[in-house]
C-alpha positions in Angstrom: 18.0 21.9 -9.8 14.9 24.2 -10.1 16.4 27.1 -10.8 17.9 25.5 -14.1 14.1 24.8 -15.1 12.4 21.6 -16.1 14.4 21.1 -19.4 17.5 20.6 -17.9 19.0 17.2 -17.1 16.1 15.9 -19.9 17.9 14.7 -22.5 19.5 11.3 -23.9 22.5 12.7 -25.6 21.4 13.9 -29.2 18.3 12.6 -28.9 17.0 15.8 -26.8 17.3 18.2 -29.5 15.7 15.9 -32.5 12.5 14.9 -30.3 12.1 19.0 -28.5 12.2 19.9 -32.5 9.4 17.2 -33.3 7.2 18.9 -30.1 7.6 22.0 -31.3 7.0 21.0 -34.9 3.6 19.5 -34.1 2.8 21.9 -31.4 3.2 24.4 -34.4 1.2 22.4 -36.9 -1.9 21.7 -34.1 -2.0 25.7 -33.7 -2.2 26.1 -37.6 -5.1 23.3 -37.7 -6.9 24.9 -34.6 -6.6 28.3 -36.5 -8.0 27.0 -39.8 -10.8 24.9 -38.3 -12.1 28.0 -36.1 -12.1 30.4 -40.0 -13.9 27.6 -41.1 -16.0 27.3 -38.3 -17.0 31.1 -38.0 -18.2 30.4 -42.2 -19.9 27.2 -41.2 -22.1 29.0 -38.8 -22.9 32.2 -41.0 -24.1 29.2 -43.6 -26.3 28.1 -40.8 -27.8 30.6 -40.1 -28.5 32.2 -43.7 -29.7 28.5 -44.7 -32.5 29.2 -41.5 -33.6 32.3 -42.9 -34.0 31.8 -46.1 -36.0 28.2 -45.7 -38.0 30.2 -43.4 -38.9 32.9 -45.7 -39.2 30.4 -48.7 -35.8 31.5 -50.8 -34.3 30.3 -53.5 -30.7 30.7 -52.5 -31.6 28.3 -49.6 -30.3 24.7 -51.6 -27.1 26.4 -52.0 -26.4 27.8 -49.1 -27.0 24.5 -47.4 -25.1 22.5 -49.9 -22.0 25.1 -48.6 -22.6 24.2 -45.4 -23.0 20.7 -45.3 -19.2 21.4 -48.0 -17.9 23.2 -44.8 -18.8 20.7 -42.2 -17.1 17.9 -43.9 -13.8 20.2 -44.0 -14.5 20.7 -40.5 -14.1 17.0 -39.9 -11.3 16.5 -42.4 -9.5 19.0 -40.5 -10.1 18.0 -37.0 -9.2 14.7 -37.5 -5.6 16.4 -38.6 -5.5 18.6 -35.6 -6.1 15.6 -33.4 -3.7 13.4 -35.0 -1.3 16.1 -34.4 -2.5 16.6 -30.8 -2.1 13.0 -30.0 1.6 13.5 -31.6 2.4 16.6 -29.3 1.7 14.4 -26.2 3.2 11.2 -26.9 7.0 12.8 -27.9 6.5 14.9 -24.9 5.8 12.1 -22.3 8.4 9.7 -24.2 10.9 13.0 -24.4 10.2 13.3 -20.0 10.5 9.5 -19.6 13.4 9.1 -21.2 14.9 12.3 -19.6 14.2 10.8 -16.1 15.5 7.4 -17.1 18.2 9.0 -17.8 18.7 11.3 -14.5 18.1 8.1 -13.0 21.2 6.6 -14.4 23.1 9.2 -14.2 22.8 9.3 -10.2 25.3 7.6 -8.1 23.4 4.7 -5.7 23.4 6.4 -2.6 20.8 9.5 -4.2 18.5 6.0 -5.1 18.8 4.4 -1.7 18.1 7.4 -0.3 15.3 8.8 -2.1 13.5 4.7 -2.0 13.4 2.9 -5.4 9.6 3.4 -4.8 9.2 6.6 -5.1 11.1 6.5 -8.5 8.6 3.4 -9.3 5.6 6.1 -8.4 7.0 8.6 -10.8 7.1 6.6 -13.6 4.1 5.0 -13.2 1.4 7.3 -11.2 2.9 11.0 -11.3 3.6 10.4 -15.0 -0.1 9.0 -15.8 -0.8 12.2 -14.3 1.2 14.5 -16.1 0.4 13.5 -19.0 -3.7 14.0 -18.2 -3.5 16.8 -16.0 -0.3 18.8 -17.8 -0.1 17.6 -21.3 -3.5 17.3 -22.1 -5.4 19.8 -20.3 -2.7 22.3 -21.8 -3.3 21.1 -24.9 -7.3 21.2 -24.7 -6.7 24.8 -23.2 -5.3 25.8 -27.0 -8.7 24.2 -28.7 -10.7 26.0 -26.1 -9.1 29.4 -26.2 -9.7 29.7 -29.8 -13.2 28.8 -29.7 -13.3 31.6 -27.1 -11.9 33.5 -29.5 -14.4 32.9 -32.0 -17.4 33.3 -30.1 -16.4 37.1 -29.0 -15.6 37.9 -32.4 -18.8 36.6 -34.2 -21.5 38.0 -31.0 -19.6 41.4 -31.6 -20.2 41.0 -35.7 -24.0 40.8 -34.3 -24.7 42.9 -31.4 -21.9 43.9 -28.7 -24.3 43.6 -26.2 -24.9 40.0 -26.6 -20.9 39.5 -25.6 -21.4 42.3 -22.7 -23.9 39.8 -21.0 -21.9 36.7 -22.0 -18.6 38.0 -21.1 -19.9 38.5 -17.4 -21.3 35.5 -17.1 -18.2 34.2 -18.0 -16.4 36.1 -15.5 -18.9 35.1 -12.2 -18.1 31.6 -13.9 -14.1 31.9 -13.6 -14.5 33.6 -10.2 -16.1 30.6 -8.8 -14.2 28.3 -10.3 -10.5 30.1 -9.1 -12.0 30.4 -5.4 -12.0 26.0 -5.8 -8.7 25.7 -7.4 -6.3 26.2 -4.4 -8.3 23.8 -2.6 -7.9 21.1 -5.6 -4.6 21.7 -6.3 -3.5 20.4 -2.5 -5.8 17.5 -3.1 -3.9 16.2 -6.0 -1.0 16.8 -4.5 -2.1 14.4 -1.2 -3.2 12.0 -3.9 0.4 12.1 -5.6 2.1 11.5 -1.9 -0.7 8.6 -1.2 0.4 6.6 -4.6 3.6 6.7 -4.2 3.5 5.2 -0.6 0.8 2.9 -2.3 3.4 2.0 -4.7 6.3 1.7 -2.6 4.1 -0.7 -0.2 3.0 -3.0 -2.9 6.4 -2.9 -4.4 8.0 -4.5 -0.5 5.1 -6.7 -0.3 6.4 -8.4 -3.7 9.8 -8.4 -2.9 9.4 -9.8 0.5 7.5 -12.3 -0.7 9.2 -15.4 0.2 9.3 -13.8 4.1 5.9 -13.2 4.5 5.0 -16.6 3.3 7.5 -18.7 5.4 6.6 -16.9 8.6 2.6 -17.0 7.8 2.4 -12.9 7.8 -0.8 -12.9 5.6 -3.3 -11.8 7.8 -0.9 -8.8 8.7 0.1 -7.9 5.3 -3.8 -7.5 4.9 -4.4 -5.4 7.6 -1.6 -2.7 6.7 -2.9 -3.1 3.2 -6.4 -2.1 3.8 -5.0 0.3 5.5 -2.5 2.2 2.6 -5.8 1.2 -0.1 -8.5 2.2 1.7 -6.1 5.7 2.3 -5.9 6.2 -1.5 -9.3 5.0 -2.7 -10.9 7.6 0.2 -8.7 10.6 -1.4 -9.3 10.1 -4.8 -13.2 9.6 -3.4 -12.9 13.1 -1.6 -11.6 14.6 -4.7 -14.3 12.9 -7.0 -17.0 13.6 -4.6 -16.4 17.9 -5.2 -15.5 17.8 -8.6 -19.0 16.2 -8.7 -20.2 19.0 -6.5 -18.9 21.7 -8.6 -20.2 20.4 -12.2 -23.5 20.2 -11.0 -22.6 24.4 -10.0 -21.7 24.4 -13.7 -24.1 22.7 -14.7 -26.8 24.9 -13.1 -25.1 28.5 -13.9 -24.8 26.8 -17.3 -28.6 26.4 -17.7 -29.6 29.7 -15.9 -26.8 31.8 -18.7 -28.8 30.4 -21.5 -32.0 31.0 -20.2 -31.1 34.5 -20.2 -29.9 34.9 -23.6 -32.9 32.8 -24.8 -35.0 35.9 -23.2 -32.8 38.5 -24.6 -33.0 36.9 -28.1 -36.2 36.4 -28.0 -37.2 39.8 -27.1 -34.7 40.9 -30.0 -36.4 38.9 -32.4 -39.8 39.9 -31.3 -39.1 43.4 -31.9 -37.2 42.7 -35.4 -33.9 43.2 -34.6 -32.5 39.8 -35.0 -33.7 36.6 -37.2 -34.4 33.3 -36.0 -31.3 32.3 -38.1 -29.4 34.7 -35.7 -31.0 33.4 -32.5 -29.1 29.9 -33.4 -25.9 31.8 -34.1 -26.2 33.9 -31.1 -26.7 30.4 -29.2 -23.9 28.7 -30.7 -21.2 31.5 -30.1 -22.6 31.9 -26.6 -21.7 28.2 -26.1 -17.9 29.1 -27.4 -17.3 31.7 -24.8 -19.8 30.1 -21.6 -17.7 25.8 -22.6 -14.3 27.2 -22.8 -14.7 29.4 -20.1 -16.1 26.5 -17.3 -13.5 23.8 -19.6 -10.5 26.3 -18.8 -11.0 27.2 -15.3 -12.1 23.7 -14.7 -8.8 22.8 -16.1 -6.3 25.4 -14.6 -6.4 23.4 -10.9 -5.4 20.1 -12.6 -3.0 22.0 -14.9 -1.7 23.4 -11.9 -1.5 19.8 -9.9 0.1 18.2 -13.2 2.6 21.5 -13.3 3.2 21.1 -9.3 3.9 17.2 -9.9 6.3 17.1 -13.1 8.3 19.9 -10.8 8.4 17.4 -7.8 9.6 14.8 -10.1 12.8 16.6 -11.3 13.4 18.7 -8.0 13.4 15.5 -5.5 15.9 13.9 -7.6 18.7 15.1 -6.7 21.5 14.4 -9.4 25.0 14.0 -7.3 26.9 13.7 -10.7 28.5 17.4 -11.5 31.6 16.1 -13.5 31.9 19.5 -14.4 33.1 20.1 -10.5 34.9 16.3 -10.4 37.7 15.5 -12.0 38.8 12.0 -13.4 41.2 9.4 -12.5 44.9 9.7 -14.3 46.2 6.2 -13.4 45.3 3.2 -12.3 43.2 2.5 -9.1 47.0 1.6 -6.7 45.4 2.5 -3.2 42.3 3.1 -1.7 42.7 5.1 1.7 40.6 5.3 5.0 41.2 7.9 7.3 39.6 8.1 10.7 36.4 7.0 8.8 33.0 7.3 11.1 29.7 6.6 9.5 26.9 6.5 11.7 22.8 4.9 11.2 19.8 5.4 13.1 21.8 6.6 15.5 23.7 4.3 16.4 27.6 3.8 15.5 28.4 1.2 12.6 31.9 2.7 11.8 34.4 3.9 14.4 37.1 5.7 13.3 38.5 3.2 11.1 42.1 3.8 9.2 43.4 1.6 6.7 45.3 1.5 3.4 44.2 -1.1 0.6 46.6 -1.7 -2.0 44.8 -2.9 -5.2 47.8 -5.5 -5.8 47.1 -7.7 -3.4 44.3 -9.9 -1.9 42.2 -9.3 0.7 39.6 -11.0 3.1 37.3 -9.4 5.3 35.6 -11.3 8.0 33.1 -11.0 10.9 29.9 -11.5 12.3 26.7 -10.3 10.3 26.1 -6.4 11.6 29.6 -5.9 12.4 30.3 -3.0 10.0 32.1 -4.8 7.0 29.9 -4.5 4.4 29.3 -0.9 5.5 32.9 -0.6 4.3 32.6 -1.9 1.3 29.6 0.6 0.9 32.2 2.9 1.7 34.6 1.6 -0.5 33.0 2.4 -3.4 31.4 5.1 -2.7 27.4 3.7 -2.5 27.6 5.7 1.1 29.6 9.0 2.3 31.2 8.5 5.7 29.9 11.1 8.4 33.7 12.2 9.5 36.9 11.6 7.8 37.6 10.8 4.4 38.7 8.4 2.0 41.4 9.2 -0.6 41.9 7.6 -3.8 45.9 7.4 -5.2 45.8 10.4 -2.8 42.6 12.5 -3.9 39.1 12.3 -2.0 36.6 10.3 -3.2 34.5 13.3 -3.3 36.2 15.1 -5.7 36.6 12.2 -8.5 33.8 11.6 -11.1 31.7 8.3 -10.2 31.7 6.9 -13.6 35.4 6.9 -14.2 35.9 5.5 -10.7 33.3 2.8 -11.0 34.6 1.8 -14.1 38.2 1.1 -12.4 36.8 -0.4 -9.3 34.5 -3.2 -10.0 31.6 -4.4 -7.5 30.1 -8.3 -6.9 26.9 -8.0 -4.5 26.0 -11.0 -2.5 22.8 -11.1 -5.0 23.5 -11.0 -8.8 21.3 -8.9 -11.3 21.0 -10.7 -14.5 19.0 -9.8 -17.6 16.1 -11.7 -19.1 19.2 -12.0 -21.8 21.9 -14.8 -23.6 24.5 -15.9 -21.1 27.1 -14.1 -23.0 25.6 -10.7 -23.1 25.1 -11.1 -19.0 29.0 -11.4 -18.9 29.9 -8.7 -21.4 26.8 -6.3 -20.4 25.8 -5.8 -23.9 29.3 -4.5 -24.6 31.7 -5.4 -27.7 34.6 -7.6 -25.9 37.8 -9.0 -27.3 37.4 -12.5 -27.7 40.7 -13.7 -25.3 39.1 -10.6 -22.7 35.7 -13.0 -22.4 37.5 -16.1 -22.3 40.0 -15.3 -19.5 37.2 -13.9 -17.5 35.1 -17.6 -18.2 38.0 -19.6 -16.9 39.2 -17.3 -14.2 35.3 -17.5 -12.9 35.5 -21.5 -13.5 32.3 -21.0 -15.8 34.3 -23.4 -18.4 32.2 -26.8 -17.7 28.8 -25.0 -17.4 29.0 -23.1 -20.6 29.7 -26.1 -22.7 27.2 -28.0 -21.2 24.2 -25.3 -22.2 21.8 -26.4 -25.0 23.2 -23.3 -26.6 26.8 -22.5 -24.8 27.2 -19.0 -24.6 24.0 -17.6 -26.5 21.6 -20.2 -24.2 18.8 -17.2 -22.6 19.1 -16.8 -18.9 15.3 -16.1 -17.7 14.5 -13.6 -15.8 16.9 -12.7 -12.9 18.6 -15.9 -13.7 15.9 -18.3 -12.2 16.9 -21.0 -14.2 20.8 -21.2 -13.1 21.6 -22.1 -9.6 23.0 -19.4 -7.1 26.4 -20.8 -7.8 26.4 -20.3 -11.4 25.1 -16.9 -11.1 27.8 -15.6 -8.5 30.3 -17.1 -10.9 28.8 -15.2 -14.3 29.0 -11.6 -11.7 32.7 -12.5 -10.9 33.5 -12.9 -14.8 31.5 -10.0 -15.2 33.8 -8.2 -13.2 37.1 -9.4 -14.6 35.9 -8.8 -17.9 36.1 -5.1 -17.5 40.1 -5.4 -16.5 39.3 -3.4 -13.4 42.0 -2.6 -10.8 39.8 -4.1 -7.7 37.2 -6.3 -7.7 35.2 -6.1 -4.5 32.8 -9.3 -3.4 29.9 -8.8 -0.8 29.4 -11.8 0.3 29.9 -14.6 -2.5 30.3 -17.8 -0.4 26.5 -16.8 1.0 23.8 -19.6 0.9 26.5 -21.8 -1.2 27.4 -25.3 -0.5 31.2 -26.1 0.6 32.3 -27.4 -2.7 31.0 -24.3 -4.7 32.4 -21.8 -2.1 35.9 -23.9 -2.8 35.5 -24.0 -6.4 34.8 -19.9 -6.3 37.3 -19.1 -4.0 40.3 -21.0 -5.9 38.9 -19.5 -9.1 39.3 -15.8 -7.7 42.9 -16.4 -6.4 43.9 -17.0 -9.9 43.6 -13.2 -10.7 46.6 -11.7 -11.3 46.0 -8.6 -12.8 43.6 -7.7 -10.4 43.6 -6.9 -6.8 40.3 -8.3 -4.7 38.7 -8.0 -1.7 36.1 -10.3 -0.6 33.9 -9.9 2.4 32.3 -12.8 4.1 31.1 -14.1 7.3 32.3 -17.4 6.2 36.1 -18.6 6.1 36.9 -21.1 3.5 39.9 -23.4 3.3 41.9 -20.7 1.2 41.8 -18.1 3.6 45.8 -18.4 4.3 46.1 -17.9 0.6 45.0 -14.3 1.2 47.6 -11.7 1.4 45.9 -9.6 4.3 43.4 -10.9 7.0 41.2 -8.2 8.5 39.0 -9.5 11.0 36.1 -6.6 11.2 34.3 -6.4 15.3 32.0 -3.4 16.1 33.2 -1.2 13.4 36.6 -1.4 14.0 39.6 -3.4 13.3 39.9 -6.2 15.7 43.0 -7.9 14.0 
């Protein structure tokens, strides 16, 4: 992934090209603004200066020159309000263009690389390492444009007045920089401990929400407190230890600061004493100083957390692996007619779940799976669809690995039910359908093969009545029967159910298990610890013990 840089895999089909244009067009634009507001600042402080002289030595010329430049410090205004709104443009297309571009890695994946890598960790990238990016990258980088070219501007107005002003400034400068490097290693590891600390931070609170239920039925409070103190207080005390230096080293800033004027105050002074410079020139002189002395301590400051911000936004897009290279895949020719196992193993935490199992599905018939919870069969239907890689032996689709074929064409042929049903905060209809376009005798097969007929008519709104969020206002039978029409609606070649008699009452486990031996253009295989009454219905009867075939 890294060698192909951070740009690629960041895109949303044409949408990558329109917004990298608008970046650059406004990153271009800000650069202008900067540019015209430091000519403008450079006549500004000439004004200034001449405007001290000549009310010290009583002049005529002194009303105009300060009427040109109070003129130029209202452009000055005018046009750093532009710059900034510019600015502010540069960062927000680049952190929606990055968003978007990991959103869309993200979807892109097959669900093993998300199990794997912990949906937390994904949750900590868009929320924590993305906050910081777009302080610590995006705007310090951005900030380090403004304060180059004030940089800029101070060495070429101190050499326009005496070179040896800039000599003494520039070496400042430089024993300012070389203290300020010596810190950044040091800081740059710290915000990389803080960017590992947030994510498990996030990842923790995001189990103590989901596990809600758990830890309030079994009275785990008082726990859940104690690790939590624990993970907080292990975040609040880094971002503390990084605080407490950065403290540390502006007040080393601070104090070389003070000690770098003091200096050019004698030199200038001594200057003016002996009639080389004017008082007007001692301001000027002060000023530019300021423009090489606040970009040099704002840049160096910044290069650690530039660094940090640079090291994170590489983390983000180098962890993820993307297991997707349809490039290297190839897609499905026909229909889904058998799925293959051969002397399948697949091993976790050491310890065997699936023991060199062989079996042929044929997508035109039925299937049930049974056995006791942990005894490997929904481990195969990981398998099955390819959620999990088995550790020895393959499996062969029509023939062909399951390696070797793209995951989007074979999802989209082999349709999944879990035991728990996602549905969006969305109309009934659009849950079924999944915000697709669907022929109108497509949806209505899938309602009555699901047996969703009665509830549908009796919704305040039939099919465009809102499901809240996650479905909490359906009950667990209603929302296992939308998944299975879901499924059919699609016209896969297998529909495979984890599960979907789970936590239901007898009548609505009968009710969904006559509804899905109705399919006839399907082929299914449901898994369940839990027989119903059509279970001699089924074509094949695979009883699942210890990971292998029992009968």
């Amino acid at each position: 992934m890294g060698k192909y840089g951070l740009w690629i895999r960041l895109h949303i089909g044409g949408i990558e090209m329109k917004n990298k244009k608008r970046i650059i067009l406004f990153l271009v634009i800000y650069i202008i603004f900067i540019l015209i507001l430091n000519i403008v600042k450079y006549k500004a402080l000439l004004f200034m200066g001449d405007s001290v002289d000549f009310l010290i030595s009583r002049s005529s010329r002194v009303l105009k020159t300060v009427r040109n430049f109070l003129l130029l410090e209202i452009m000055l205004l005018i046009i750093s309000m532009a710059a900034d709104y510019f600015k502010l443009n540069v960062k927000k297309n680049t952190m929606k263009f990055l968003k978007s571009g990991y959103l869309n890695m993200i979807l892109e994946s097959d669900s093993f690389s998300l199990k794997e890598a912990g949906i937390g960790k994904f949750l900590s990238n868009f929320t924590n390492d993305m906050a910081a990016v777009e302080s610590d990258f995006c705007g310090n980088l951005l900030d380090m444009i403004y304060h180059i070219s004030n940089f800029v501007l101070g060495i070429v107005i101190l050499m326009k007045i005496d070179y040896r002003f800039l000599i003494a400034i520039l070496f400042i400068s430089v024993g300012i920089s070389v203290y300020i490097i010596k810190t950044a290693s040091f800081l740059q590891e710290k915000y990389g401990e803080k960017s590992e600390i947030f994510g498990q931070y996030t990842s923790y609170v995001k189990e103590i929400l989901s596990g809600y239920t758990i830890i309030k039925n079994n009275n785990l409070f008082s726990r859940v407190k104690s690790d939590f103190e624990t993970v907080n207080k292990n975040v609040q005390d880094k971002g503390y230890e990084i605080d407490k230096f950065l403290t540390y080293i502006s007040a080393i800033h601070q104090l070389i600061y003070i000690l770098s004027f003091s200096v050019l105050l004698v030199m200038s002074l001594y200057m003016y004493k002996i009639g080389l410079i004017t008082i007007g020139t001692i301001i000027i002189i002060s000023n530019s100083s300021d423009k090489i002395i606040s970009p040099t301590v704002m840049v160096t400051v910044s290069i650690p957390r530039l660094k940090g911000g640079y090291s994170i936004l590489k983390r983000i897009i180098a962890k993820f692996g993307v297991k997707n290279d349809v490039t290297e895949k190839k897609k499905l020719r026909d229909r889904v007619k058998s799925i293959e196992f051969k002397n399948v193993q697949y091993d976790a935490g050491g310890k065997e779940i699936i023991k060199n199992f062989t079996y042929t599905f044929n997508t035109s018939l039925s299937y049930f799976i049974y056995g006791l919870s942990g005894s490997g069969k929904s481990t195969i239907v990981k398998l099955l669809i390819g959620y999990i890689s088995p550790d020895s032996g393959e499996i062969l689709i029509n023939g062909d690995s399951i390696s070797g074929i793209q995951t989007d064409d074979y999802y989209g042929r082999i349709q999944y039910v879990p035991q728990d049903i996602f549905l969006f905060e969305d109309t009934v209809l659009n849950n079924i359908t999944m915000f697709s376009k669907c022929e109108q005798e497509k949806l209505n097969k899938a309602i009555e093969l699901s047996g969703l007929n009665k509830f549908i008519s009796e919704l305040p709104a039939g099919l465009n009545t809102v499901i809240t969020e996650n479905g909490t206002n359906i009950s667990g039978g209603e929302k296992r029967r939308i998944g299975i029409a879901r499924a059919i609606v699609k016209d896969p070649d297998l529909i495979v159910l984890d599960e979907p008699f789970a936590d239901l009452d007898s009548d609505i486990i009968e009710g969904i298990d006559g509804a899905l031996l109705k399919l006839k253009d399907s082929g299914f295989i449901v898994i369940s610890h839990i027989r119903s009454s059509h279970f001699n219905s089924y074509n094949k009867k695979i009883e699942i013990l210890n990971g292998i075939i029992s009968k």
